[in-house]
C-alpha positions as a printed NumPy array, in Angstrom:
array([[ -5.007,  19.787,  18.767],
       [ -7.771,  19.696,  21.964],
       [-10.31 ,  19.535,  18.736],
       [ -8.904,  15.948,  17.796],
       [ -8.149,  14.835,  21.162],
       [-11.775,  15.955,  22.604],
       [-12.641,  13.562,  19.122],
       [-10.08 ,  10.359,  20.106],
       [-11.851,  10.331,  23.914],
       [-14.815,  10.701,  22.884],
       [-14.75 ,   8.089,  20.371],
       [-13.137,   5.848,  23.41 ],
       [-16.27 ,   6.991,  25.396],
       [-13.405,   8.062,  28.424],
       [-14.247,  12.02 ,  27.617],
       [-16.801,  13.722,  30.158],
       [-19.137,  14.218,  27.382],
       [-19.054,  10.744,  25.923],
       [-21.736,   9.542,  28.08 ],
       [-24.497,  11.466,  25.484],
       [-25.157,   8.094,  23.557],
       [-26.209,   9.109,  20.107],
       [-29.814,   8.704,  19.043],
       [-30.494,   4.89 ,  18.5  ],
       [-31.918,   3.946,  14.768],
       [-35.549,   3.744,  16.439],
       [-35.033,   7.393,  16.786],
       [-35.527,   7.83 ,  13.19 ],
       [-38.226,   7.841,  10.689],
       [-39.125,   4.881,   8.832],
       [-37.843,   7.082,   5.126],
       [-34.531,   7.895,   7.411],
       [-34.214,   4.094,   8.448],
       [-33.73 ,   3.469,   4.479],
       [-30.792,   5.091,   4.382],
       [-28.609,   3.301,   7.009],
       [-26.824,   0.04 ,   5.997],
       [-27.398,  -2.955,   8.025],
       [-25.67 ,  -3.481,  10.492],
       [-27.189,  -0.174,  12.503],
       [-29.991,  -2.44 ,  12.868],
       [-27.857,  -5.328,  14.383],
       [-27.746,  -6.411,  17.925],
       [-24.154,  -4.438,  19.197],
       [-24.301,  -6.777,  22.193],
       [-21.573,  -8.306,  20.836],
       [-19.824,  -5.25 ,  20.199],
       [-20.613,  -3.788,  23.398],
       [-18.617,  -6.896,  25.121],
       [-15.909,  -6.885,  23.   ],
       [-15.269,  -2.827,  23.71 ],
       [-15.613,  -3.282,  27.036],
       [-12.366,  -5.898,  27.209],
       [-10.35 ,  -3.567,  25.403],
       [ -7.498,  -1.376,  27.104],
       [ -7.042,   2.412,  26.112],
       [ -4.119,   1.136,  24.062],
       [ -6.384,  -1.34 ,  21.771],
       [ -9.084,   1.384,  21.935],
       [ -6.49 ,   4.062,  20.377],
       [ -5.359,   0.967,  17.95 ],
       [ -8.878,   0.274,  16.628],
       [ -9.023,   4.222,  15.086],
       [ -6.443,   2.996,  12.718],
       [ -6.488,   1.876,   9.262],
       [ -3.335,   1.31 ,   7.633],
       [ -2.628,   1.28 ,   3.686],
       [ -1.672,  -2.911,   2.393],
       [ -0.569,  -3.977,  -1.074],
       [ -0.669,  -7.349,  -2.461],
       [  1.935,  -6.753,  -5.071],
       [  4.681,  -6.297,  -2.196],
       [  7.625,  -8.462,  -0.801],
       [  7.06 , -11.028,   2.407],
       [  8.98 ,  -8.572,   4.058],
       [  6.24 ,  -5.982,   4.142],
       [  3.507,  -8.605,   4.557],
       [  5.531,  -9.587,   8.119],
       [  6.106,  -5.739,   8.638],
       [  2.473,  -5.369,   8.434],
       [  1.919,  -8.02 ,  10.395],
       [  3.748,  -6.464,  13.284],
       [  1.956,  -3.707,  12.959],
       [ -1.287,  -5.393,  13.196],
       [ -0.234,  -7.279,  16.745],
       [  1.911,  -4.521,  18.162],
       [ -0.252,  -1.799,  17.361],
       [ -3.736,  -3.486,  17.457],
       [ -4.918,  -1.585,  14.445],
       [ -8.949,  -1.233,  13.779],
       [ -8.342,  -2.111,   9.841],
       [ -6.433,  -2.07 ,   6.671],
       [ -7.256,  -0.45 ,   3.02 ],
       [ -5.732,  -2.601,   0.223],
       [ -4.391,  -0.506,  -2.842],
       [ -2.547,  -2.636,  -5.937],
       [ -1.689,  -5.911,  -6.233],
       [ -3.458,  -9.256,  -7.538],
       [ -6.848, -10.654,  -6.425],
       [ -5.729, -13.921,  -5.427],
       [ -3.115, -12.569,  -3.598],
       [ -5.31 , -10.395,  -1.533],
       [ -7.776, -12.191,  -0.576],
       [ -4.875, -14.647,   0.948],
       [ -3.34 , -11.728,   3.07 ],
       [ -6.637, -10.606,   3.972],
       [ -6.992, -13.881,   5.492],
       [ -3.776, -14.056,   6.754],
       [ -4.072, -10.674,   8.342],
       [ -7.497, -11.585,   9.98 ],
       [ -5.688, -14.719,  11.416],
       [ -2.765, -13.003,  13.687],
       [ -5.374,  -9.656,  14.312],
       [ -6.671, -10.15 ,  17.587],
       [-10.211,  -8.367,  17.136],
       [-11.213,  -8.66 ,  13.565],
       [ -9.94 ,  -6.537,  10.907],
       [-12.35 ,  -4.053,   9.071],
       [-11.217,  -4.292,   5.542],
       [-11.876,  -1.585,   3.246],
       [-10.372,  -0.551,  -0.571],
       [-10.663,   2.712,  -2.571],
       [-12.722,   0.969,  -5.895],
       [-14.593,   4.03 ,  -7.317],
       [-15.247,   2.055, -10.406],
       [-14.684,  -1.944,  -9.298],
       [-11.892,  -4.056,  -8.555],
       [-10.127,  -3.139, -11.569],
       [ -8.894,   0.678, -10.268],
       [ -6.569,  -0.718,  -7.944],
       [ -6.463,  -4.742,  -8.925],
       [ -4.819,  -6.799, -11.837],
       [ -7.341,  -9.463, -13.769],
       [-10.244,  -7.812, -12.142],
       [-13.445,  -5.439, -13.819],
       [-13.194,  -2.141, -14.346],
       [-16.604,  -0.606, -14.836],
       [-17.288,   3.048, -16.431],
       [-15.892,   6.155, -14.281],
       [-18.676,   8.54 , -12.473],
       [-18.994,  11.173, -15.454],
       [-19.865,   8.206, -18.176],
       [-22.712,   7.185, -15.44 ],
       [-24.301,  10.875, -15.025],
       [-24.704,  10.592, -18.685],
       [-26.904,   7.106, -18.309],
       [-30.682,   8.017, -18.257],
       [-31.594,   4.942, -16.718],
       [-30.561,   4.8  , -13.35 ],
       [-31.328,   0.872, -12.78 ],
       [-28.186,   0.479, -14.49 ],
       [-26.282,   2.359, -12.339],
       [-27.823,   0.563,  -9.091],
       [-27.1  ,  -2.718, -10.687],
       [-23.704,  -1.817, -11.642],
       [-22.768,  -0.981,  -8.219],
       [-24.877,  -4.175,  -6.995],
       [-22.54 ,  -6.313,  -9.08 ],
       [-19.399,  -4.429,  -7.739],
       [-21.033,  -5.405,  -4.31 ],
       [-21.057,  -8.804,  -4.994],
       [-17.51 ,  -8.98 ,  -5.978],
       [-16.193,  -7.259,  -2.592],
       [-17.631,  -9.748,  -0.365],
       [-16.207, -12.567,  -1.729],
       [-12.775, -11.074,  -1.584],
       [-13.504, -10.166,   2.167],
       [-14.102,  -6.523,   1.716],
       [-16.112,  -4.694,   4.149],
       [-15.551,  -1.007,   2.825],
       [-15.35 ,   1.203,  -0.246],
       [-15.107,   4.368,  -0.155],
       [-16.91 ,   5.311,  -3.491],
       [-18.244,   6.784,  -4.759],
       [-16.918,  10.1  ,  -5.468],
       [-19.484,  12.377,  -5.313],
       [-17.796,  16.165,  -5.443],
       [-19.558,  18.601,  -8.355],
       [-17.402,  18.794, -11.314],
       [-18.04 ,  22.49 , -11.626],
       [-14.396,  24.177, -10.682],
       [-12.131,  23.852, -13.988],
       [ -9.078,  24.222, -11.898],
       [ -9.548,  21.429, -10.186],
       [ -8.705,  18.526, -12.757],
       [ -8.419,  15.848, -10.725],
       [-11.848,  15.269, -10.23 ],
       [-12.711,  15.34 , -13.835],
       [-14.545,  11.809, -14.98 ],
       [-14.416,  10.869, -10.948],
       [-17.242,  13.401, -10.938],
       [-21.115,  12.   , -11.738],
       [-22.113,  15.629, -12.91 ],
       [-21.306,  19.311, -12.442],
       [-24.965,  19.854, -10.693],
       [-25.029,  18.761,  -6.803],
       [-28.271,  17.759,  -6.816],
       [-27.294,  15.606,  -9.943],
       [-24.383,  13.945,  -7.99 ],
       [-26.213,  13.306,  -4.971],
       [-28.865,  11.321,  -6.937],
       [-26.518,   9.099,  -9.023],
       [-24.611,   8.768,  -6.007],
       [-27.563,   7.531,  -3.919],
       [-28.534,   4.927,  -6.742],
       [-24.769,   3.382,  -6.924],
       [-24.683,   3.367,  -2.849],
       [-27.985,   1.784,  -2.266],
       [-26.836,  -1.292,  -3.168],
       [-24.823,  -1.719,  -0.082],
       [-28.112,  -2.62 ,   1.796],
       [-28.212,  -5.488,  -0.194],
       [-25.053,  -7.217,  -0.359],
       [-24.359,  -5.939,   3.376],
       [-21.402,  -4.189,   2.584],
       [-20.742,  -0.751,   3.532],
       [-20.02 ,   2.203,   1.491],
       [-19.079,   5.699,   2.131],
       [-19.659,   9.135,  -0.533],
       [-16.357,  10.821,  -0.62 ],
       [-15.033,  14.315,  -1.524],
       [-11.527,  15.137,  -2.362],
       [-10.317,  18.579,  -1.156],
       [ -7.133,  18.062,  -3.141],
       [ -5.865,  21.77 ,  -2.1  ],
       [ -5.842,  20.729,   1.314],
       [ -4.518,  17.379,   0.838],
       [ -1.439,  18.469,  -0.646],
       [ -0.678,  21.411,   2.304],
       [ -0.689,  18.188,   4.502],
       [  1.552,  16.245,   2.702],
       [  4.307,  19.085,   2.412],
       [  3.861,  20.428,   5.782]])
């Protein structure tokens, strides 16, 4: 418990120790620099003055991002809503529903939010793993087996493309745990390879495109063990 509140002041630069800035990107090499999407390389001026007009409560309100659904009832899009004003949450992650109906509560959302609303989705292989009438594009183990690695950047390029113009700041793909424990089925075709070195290059081609289309991505791993001890304790 100290562990994660030491994290939540810290992260509201009110902890002792929050003062230690973290390195700025000038701090790293030019091959480092590559890595880092764009907007480490914006002007945070903006940013700066925004944070600084917050209260503690908005502060503790930005850490959040809260699950939406475009396939629900205007009940839960006012419920969410609520949430959004009352609770001044950072974001939201859509999960199913219909394109068209997103991208109008996305906008909706962004409308009543008083600081802008990161908006993220879990799209390991496009639109079409949690959207009706939308692309699905082949899963991580049909893409390890690909020798030409172009068509894996311009696959996720493409899926780039598609998530800014439904607002979409955030996916968190792609999925880049070793397929290399059998009793762990889950990860199965989620799973580029059963090498790490393997996974981390294939994942590297599919998340360089982010630098591109200035959308953000971010490699996950699934500890499913753990995830399920959470959920029943």
């Amino acid at each position: 418990m100290k562990t994660i509140l030491i994290f939540i002041l810290t992260a509201l630069n009110i902890y002792p120790g929050a003062e230690k800035a973290a390195p700025s990107i000038d701090h790293y090499t030019h091959q480092e620099k590559h890595y880092y999407p764009p907007f480490m390389h914006a002007d945070d001026q903006w940013a700066d003055s925004i944070l600084q007009q917050m209260s503690v409560e908005e502060k503790i309100g930005q850490l959040f991002m809260v699950a939406a659904y475009s396939n629900q009832s205007e009940e839960n899009y006012k419920s969410l809503e609520y949430e959004i004003k009352q609770y001044h949450l950072g974001g939201l992650i859509f999960f199913q529903g219909n394109p068209a109906k997103q991208i109008e509560l996305t906008n909706r959302y962004q409308n009543v939010a008083k600081y802008p609303l990161m908006i993220g989705i879990d799209a390991e292989w496009g639109l079409g793993m949690r959207l009706d009438s939308t692309i699905s594009y082949p899963r991580q183990l049909l893409l390890g087996a690909i020798q030409d690695d172009e068509l894996i950047y311009e696959m996720g390029r493409e899926i780039g493309r598609q998530h800014k113009r439904m607002g979409i700041h955030v996916n968190f793909a792609p999925v880049v745990d070793v397929n290399n424990n059998p009793n762990n089925p889950v990860i199965n075709d989620r799973s580029f390879r059963e090498k790490q070195r393997e996974c981390i290059e294939e994942g590297n081609c599919l998340h360089e495109w982010f630098a591109e289309r200035k959308h953000h991505g971010l490699c996950e791993t699934f500890s499913w063990s753990w995830r399920y001890r959470c959920r029943f304790s």
